[in-house]
N, C-alpha and C positions, 0 to 999 in steps of 0.2 A: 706143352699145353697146360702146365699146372705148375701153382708154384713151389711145389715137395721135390726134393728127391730121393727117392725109396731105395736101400732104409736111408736112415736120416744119422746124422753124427751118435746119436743117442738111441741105440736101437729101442729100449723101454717104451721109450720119447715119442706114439704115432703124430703124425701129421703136426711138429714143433711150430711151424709157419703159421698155419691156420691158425692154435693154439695162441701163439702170442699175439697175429690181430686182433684174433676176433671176441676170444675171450678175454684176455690179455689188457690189453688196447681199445675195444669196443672198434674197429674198423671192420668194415665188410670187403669182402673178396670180391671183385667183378673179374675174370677172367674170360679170355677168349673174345676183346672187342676187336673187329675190323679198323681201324684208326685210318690205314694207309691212304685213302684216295684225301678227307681233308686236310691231313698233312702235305702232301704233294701239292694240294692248291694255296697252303701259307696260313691252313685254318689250325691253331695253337688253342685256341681258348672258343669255348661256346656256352651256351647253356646249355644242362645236362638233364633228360627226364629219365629216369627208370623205373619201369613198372613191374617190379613182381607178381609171380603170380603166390596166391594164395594156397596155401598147404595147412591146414588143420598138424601143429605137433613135428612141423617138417624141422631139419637144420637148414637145410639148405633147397633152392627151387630154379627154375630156370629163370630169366627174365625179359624184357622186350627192352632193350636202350635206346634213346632217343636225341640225337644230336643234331641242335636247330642252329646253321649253318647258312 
């Protein structure tokens, strides 16, 4: 469900994954998309909305994903 695995090679090291996207890299993490059903229909590429939600100081929030298909 998550792209860690605890501990990690580097016990020191919390959450090395995250670490190198996000800080690292400047990528954001989206985990936990349902993909399966437009895959099964031949859908590979879409346009993509994601709406977070807003968090006053948060690292991280839930979001709403949007794939127009």
């Amino acid at each position: 469900m998550a792209l860690e695995v605890m501990p990690g090679e580097e016990a020191h090291r919390g959450f090395p994954v995250h670490q190198h996207l996000l800080v690292e890299k400047g990528i954001y993490i989206i985990e936990n998309l349902k993909l399966g059903e437009p895959c099964v229909d031949g859908v590979y590429e879409f346009p993509f909305i994601l709406l977070p939600t807003k968090y006053k100081g948060a690292t991280a929030c839930p979001v709403r994903p949007i794939g127009l298909v």
